[in-house]
Structure formats: C-alpha cells, structure tokens
PDB file of N, CA, C and O in Angstrom:
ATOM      1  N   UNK A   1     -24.606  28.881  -3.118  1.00  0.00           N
ATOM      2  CA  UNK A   1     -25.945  28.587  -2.668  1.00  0.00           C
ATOM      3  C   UNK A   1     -25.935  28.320  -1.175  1.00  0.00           C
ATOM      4  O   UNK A   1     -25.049  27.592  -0.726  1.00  0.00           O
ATOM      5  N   UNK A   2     -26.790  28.815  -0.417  1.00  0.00           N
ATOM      6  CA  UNK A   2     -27.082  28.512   1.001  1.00  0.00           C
ATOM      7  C   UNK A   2     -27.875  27.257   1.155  1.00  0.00           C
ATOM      8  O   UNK A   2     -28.508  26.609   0.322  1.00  0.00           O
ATOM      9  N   UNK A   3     -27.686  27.086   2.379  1.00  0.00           N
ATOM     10  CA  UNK A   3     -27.777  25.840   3.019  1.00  0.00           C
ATOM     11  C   UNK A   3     -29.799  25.190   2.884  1.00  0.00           C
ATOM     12  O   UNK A   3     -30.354  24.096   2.790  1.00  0.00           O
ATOM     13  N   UNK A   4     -30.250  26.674   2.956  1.00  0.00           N
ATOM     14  CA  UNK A   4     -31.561  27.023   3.107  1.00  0.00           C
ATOM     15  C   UNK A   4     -32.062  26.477   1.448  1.00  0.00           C
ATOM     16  O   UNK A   4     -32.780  25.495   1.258  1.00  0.00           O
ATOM     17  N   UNK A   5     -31.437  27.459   0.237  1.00  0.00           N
ATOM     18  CA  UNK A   5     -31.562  26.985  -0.816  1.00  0.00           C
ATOM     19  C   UNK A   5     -31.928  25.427  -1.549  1.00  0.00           C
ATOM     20  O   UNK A   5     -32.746  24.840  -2.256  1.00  0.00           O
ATOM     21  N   UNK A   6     -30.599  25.265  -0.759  1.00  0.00           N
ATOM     22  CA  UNK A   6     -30.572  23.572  -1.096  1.00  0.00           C
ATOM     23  C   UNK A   6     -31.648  23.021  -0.815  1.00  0.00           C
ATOM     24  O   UNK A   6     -32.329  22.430  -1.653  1.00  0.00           O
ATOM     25  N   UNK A   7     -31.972  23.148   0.491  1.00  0.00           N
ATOM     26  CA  UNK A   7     -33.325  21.857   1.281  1.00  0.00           C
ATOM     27  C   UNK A   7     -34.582  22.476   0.312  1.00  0.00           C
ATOM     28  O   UNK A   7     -35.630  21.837   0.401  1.00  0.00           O
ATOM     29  N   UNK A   8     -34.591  23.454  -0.453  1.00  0.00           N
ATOM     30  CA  UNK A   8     -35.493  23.950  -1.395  1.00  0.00           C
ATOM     31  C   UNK A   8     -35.823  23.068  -2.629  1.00  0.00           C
ATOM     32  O   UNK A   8     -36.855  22.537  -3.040  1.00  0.00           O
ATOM     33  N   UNK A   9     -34.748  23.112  -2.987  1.00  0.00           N
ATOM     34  CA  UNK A   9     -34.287  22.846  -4.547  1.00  0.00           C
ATOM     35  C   UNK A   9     -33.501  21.756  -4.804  1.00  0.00           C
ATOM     36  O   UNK A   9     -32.275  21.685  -4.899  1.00  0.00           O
ATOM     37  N   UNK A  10     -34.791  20.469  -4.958  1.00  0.00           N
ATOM     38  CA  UNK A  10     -33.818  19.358  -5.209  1.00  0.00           C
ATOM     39  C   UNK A  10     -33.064  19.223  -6.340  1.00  0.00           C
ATOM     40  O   UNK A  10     -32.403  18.204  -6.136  1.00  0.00           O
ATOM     41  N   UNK A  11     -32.741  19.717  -7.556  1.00  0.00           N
ATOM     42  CA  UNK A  11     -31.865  19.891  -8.637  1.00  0.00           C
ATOM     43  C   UNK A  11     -30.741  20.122  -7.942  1.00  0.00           C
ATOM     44  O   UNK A  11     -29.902  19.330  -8.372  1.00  0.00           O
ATOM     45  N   UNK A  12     -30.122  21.020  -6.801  1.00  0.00           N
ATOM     46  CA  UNK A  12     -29.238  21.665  -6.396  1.00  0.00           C
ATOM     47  C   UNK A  12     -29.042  20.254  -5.453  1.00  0.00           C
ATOM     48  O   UNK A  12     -28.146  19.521  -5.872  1.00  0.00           O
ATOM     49  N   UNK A  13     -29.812  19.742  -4.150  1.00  0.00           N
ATOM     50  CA  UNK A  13     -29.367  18.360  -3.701  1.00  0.00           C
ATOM     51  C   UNK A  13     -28.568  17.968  -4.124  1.00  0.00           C
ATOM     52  O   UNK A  13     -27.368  17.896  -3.861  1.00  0.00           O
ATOM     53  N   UNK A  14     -29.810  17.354  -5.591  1.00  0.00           N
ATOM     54  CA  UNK A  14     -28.822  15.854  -5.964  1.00  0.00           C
ATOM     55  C   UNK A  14     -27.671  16.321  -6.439  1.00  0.00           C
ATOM     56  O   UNK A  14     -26.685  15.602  -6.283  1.00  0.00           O
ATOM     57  N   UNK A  15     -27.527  17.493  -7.057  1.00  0.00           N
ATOM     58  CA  UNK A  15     -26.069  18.252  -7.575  1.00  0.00           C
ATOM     59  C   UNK A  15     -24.847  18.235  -6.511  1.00  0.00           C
ATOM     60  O   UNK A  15     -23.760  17.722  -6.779  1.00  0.00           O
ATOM     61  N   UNK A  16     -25.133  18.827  -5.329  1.00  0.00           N
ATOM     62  CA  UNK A  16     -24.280  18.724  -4.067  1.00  0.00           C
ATOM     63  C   UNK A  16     -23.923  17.108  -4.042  1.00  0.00           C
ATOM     64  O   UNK A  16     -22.743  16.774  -4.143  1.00  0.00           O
ATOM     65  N   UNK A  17     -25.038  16.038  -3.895  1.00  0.00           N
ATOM     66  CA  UNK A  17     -24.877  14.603  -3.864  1.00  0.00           C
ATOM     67  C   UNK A  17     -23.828  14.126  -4.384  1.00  0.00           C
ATOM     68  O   UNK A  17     -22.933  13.446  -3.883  1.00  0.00           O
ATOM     69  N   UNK A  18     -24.060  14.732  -6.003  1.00  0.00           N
ATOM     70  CA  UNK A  18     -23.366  14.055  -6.980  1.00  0.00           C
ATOM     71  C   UNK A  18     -22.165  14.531  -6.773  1.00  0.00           C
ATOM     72  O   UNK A  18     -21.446  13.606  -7.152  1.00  0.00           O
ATOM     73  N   UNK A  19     -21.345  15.552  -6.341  1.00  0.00           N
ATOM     74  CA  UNK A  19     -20.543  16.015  -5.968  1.00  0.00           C
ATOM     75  C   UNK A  19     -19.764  15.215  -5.147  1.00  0.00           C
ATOM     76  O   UNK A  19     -18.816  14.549  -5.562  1.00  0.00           O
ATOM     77  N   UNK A  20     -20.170  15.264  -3.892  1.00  0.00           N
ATOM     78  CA  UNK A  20     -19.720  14.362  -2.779  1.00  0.00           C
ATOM     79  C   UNK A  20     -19.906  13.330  -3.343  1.00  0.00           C
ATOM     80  O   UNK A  20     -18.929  12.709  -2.924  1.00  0.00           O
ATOM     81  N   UNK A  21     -20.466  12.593  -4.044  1.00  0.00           N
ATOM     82  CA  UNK A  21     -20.196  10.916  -4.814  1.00  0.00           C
ATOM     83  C   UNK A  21     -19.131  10.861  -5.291  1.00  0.00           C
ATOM     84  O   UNK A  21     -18.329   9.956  -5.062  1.00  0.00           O
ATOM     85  N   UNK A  22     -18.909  11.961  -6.149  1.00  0.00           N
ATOM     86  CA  UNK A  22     -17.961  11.893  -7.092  1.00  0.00           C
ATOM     87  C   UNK A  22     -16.292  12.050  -6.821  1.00  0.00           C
ATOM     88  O   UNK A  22     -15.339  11.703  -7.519  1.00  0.00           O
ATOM     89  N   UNK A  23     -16.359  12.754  -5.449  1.00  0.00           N
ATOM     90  CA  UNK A  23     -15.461  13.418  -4.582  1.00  0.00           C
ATOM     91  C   UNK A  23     -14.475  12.045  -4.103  1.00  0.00           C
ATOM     92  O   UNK A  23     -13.327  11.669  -4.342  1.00  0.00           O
ATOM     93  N   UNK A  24     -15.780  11.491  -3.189  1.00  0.00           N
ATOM     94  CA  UNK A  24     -16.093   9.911  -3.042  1.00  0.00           C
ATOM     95  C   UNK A  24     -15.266   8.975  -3.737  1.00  0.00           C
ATOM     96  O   UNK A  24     -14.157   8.552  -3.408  1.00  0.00           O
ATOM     97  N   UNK A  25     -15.752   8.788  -4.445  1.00  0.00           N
ATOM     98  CA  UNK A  25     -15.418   7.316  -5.417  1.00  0.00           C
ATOM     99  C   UNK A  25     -14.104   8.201  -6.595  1.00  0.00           C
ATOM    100  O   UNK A  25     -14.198   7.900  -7.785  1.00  0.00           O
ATOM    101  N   UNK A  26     -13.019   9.186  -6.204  1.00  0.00           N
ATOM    102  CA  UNK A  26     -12.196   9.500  -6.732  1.00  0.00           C
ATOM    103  C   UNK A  26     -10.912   9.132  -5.286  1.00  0.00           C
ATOM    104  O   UNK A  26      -9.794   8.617  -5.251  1.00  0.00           O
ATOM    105  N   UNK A  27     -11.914   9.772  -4.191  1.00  0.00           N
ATOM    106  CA  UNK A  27     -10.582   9.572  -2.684  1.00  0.00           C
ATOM    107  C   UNK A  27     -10.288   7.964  -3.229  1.00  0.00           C
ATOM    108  O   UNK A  27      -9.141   7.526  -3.311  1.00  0.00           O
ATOM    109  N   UNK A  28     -11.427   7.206  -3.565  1.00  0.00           N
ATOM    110  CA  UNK A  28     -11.229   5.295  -3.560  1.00  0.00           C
ATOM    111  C   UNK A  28     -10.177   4.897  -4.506  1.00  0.00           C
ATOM    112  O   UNK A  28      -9.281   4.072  -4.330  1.00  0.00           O
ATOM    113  N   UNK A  29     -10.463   5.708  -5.670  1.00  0.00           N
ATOM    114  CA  UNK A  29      -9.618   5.241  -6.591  1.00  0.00           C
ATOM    115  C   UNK A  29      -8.339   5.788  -6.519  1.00  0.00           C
ATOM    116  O   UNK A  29      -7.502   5.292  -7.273  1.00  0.00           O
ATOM    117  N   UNK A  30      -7.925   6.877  -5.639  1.00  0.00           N
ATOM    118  CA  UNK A  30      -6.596   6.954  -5.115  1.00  0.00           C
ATOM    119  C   UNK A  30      -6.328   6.004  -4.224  1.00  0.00           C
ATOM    120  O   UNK A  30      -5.320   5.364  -4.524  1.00  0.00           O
ATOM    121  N   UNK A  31      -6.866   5.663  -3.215  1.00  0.00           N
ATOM    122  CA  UNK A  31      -6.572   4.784  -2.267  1.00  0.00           C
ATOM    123  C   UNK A  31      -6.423   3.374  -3.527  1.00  0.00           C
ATOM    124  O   UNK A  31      -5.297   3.031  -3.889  1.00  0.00           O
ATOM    125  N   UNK A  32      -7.047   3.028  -3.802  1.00  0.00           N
ATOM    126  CA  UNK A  32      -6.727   1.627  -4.243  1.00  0.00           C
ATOM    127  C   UNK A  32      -5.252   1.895  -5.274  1.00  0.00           C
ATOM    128  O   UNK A  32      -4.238   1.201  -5.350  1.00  0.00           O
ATOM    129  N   UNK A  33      -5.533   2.895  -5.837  1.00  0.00           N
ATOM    130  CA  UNK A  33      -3.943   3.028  -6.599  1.00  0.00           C
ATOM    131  C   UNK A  33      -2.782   2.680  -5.934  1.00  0.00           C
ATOM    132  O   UNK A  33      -1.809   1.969  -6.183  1.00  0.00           O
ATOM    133  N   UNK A  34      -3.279   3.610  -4.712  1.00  0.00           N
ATOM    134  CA  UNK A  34      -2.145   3.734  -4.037  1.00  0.00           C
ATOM    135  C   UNK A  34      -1.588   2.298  -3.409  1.00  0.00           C
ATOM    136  O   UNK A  34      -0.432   1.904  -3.564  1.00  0.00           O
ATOM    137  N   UNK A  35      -2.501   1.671  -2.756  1.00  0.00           N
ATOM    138  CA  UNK A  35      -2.845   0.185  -2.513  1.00  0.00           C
ATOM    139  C   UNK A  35      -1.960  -0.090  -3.102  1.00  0.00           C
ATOM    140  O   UNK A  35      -0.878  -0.370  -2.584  1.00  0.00           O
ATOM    141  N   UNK A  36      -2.265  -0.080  -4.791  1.00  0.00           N
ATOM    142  CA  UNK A  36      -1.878  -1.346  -5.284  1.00  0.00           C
ATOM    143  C   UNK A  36      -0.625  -1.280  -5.299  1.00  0.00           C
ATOM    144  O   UNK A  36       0.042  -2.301  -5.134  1.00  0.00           O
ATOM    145  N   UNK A  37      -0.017   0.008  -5.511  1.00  0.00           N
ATOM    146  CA  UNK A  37       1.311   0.425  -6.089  1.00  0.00           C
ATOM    147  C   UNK A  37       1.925  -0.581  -4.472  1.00  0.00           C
ATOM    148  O   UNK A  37       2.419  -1.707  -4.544  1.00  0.00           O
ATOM    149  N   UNK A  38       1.757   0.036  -3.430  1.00  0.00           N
ATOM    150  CA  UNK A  38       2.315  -0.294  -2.602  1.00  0.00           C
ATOM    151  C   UNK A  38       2.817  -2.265  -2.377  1.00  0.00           C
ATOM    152  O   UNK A  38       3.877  -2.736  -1.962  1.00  0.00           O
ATOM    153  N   UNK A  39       1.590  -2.953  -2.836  1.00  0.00           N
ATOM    154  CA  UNK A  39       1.637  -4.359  -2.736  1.00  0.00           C
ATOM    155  C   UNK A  39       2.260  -4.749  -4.128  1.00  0.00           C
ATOM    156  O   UNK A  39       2.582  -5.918  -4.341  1.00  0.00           O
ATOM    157  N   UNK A  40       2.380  -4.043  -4.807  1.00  0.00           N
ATOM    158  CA  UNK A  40       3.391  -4.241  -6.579  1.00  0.00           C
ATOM    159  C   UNK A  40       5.013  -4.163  -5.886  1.00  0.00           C
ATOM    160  O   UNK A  40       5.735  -5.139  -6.088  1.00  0.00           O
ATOM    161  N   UNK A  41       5.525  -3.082  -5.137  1.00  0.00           N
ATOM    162  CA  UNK A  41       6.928  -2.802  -4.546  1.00  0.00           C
ATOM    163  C   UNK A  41       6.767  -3.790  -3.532  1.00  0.00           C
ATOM    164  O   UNK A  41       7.938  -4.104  -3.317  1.00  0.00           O
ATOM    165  N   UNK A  42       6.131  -4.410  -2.849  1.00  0.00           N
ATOM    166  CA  UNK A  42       6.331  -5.130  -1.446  1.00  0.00           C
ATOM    167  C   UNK A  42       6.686  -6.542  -2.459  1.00  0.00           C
ATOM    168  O   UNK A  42       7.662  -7.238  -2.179  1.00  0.00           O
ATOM    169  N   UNK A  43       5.886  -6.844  -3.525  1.00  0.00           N
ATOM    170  CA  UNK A  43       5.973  -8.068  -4.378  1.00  0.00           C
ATOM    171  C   UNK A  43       7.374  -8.247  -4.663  1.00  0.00           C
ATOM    172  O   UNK A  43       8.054  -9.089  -4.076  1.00  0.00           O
ATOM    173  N   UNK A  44       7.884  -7.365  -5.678  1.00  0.00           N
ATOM    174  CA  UNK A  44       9.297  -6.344  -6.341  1.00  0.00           C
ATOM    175  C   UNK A  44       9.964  -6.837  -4.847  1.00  0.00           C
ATOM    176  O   UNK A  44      10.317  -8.010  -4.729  1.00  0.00           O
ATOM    177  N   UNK A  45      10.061  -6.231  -4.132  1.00  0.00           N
ATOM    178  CA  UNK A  45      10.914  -6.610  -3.057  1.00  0.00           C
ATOM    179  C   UNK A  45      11.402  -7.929  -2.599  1.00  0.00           C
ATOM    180  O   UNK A  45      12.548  -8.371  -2.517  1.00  0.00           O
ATOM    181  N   UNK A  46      10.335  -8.411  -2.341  1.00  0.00           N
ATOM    182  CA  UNK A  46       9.989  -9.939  -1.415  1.00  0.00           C
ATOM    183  C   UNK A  46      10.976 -10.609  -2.578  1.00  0.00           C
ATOM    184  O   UNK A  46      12.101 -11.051  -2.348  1.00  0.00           O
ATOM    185  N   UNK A  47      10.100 -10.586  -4.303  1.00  0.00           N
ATOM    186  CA  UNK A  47      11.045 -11.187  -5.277  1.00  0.00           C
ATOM    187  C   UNK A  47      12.270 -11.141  -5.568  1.00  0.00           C
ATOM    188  O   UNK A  47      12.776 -12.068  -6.200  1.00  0.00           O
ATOM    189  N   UNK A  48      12.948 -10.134  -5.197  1.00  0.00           N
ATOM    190  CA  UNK A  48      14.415  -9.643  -4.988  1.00  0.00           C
ATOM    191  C   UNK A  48      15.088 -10.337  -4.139  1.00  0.00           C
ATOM    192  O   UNK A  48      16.132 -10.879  -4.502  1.00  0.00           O
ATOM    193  N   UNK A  49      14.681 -10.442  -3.003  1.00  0.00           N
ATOM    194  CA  UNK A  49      15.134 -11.207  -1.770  1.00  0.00           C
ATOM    195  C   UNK A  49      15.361 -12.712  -2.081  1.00  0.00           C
ATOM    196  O   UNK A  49      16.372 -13.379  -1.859  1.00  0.00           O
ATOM    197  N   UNK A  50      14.102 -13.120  -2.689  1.00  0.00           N
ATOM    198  CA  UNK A  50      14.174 -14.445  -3.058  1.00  0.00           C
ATOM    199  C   UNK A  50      15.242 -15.069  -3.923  1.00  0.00           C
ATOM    200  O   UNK A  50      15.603 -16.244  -3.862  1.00  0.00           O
ATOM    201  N   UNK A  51      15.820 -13.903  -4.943  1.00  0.00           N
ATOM    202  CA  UNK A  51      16.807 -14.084  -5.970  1.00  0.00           C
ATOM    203  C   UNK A  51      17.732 -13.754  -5.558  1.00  0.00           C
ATOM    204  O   UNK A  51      18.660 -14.312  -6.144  1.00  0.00           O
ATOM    205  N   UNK A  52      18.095 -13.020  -4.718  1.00  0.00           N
ATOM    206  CA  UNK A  52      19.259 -13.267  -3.760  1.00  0.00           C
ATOM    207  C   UNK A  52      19.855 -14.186  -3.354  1.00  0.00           C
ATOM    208  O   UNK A  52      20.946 -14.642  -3.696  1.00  0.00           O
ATOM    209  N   UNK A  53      18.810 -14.644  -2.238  1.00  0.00           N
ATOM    210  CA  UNK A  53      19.287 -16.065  -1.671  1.00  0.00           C
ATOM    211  C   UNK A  53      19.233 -17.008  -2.584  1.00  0.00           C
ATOM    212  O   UNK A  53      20.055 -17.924  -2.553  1.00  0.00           O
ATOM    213  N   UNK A  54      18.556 -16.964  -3.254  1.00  0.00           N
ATOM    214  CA  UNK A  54      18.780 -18.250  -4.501  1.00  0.00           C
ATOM    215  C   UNK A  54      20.165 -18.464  -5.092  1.00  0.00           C
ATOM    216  O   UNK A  54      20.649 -19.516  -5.508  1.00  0.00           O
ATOM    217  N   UNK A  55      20.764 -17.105  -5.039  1.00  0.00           N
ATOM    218  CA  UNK A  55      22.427 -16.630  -5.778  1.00  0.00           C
ATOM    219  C   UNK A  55      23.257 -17.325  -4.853  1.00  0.00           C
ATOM    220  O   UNK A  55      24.107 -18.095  -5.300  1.00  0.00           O
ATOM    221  N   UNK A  56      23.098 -17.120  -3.315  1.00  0.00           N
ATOM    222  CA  UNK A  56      24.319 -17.062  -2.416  1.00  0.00           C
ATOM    223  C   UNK A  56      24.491 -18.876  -2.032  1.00  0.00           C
ATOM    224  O   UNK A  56      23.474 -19.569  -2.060  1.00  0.00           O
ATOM    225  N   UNK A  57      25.262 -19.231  -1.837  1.00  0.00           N
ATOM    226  CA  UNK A  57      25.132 -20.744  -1.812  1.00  0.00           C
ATOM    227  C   UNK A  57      24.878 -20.649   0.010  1.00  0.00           C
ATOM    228  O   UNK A  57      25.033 -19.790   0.877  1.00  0.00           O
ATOM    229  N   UNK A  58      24.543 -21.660  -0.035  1.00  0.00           N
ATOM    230  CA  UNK A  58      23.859 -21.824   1.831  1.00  0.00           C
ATOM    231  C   UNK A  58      25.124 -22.085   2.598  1.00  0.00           C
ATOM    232  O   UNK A  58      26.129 -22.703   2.247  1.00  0.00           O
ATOM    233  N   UNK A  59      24.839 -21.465   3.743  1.00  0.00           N
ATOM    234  CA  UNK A  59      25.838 -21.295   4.634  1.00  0.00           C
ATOM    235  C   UNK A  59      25.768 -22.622   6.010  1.00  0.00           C
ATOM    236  O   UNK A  59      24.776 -22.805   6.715  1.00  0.00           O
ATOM    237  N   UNK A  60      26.810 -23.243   6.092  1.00  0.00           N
ATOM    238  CA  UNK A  60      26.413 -24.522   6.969  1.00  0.00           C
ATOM    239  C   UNK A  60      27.592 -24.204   8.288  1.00  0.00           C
ATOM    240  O   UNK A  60      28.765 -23.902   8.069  1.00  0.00           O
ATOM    241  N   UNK A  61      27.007 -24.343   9.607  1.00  0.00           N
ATOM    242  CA  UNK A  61      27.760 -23.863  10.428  1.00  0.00           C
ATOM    243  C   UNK A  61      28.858 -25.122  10.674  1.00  0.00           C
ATOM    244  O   UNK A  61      28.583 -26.309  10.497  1.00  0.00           O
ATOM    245  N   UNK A  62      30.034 -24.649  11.078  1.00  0.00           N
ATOM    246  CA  UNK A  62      31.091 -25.880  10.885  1.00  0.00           C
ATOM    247  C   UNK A  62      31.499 -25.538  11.808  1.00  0.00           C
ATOM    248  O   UNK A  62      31.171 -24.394  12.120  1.00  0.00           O
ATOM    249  N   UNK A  63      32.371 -26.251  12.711  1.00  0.00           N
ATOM    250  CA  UNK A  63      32.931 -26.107  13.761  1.00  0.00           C
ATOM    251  C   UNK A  63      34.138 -25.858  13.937  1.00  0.00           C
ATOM    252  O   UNK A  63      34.880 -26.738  13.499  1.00  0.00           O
ATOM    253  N   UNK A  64      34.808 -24.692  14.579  1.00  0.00           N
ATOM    254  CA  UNK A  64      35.712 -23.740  14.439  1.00  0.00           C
ATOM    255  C   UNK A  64      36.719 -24.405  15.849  1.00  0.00           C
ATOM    256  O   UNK A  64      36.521 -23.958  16.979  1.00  0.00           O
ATOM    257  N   UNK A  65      37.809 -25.527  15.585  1.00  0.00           N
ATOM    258  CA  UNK A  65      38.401 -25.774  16.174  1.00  0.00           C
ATOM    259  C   UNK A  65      39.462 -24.928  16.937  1.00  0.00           C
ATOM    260  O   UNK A  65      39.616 -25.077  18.149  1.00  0.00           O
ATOM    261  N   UNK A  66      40.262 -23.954  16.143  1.00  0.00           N
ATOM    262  CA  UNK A  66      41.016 -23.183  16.497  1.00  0.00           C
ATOM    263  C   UNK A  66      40.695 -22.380  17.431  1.00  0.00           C
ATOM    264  O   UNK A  66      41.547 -22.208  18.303  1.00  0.00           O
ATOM    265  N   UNK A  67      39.695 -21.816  17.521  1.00  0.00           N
ATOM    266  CA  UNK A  67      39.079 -20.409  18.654  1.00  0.00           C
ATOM    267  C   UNK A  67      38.968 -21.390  19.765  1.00  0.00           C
ATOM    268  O   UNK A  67      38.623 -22.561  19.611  1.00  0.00           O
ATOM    269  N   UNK A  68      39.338 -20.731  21.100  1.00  0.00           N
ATOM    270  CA  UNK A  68      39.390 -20.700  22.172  1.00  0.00           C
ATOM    271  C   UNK A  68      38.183 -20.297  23.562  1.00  0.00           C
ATOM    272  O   UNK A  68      38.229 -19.176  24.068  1.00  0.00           O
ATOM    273  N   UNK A  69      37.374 -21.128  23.952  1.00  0.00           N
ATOM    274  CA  UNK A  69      36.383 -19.965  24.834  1.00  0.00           C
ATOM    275  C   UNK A  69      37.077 -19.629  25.536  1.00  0.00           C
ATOM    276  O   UNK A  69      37.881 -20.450  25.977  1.00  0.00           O
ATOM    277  N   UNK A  70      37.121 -18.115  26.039  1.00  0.00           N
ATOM    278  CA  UNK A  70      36.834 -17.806  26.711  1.00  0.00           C
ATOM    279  C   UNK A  70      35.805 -17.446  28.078  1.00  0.00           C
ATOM    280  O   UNK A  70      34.590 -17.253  28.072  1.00  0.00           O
ATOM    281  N   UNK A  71      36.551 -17.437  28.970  1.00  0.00           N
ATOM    282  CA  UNK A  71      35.458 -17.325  30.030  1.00  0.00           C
ATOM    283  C   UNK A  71      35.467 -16.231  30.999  1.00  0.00           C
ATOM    284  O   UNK A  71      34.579 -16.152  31.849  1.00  0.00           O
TER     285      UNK A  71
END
C-alpha cells in the first residue's frame, strides 16, 4: 500500500499503527529480557565473589623482619 492510500483509509492506519505498536512493545520486551538476564549474571557474580572471600581466611599484614630495604 502507498503512502497516499494510507492517509485514505483509516482501517489501513490503525493497521500500520498497530504494527509499529506491536514492533514496539516486542523491541521492550527484548530489552528488558535482556536487562534482566544481564543484572541476574552481575547478581551470580557479585555472589560468587562474596563466597570466595568468605572461604579465604583474611590476610593480616605482618612485618617481614628479614628483608632488607633497599635504596
């Protein structure tokens, strides 16, 4: 249908409309998927890290008599 058509025939409009709505609110619901997935692995991650260090016993700096400065 031409461009001319359309501005004719509002059946065909709202059809084009609904189109681009639909087009619309599908790009969103990829984006938010995608979103979410992304802040689910950043979570997954961060939580990993946390159980890590929770594992490793803490490291306390002690003072290393033997070494020598250099200068």
């Amino acid at each position: 249908m031409t461009n001319n058509m359309l501005a004719r025939d509002p059946a065909a409009k709202r059809q084009q409309l609904g189109f681009v709505c639909a087009k619309a609110k599908r790009q969103q619901q990829m984006f938010s998927v995608a979103k979410a997935k992304r802040q689910l692995q950043m979570f997954s991650v961060a939580k990993a890290k946390r159980q890590l260090q929770s594992v490793q016993p803490e490291r306390k700096s002690t003072p290393r008599y033997g070494d020598k400065l250099k200068n």
